[in-house]
C-alpha positions in Angstrom: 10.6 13.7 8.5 8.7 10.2 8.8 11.0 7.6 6.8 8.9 4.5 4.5 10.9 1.0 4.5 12.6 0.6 1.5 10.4 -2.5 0.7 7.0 -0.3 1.1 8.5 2.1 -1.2 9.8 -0.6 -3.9 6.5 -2.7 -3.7 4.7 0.7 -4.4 6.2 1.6 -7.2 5.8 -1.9 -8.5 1.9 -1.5 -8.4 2.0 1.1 -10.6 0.5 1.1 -14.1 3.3 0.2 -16.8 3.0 3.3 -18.7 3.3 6.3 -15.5 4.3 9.6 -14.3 7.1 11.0 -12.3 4.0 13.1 -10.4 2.5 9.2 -10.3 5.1 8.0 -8.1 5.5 10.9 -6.3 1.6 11.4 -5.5 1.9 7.2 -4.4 5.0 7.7 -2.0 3.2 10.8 -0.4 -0.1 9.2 0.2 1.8 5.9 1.4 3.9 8.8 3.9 0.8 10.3 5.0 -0.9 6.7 5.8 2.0 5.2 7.5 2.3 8.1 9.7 -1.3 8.7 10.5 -1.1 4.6 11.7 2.2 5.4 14.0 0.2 8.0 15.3 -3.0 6.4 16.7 -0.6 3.6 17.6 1.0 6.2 19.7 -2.6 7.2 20.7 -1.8 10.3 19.4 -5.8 11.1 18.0 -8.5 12.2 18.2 -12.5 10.6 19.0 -14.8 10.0 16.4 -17.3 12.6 17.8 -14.2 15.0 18.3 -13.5 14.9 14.8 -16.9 15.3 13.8 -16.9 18.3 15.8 -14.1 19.9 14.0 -15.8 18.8 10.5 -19.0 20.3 11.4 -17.2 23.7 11.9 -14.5 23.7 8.8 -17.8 22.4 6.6 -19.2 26.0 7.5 
């Protein structure tokens, strides 16, 4: 499981409207997840081309 600095996850909650969800939060902490894990990962040069991607688009689009 990736792991969010507890300062990410505190400054994302704060940005939150006043008036929220529990699904709120929880939808914000997952996306925040998913985009500081996709950033580790082309750090790590673990991606894929523009073009390659494209490729893969093209045929899930079918």
């Amino acid at each position: 499981m990736f792991a969010l600095d507890k300062k990410k996850i505190i400054n994302s909650l704060r940005n939150l409207p006043e008036k929220t969800t529990v699904e709120d939060a929880m939808e914000r902490l997952y996306l925040l997840t998913k985009i500081e894990k996709g950033i580790k990962q082309a750090d790590e040069g673990k991606c894929i081309s523009h073009e390659e991607a494209k490729k893969k688009m093209k045929k899930w689009l079918k």
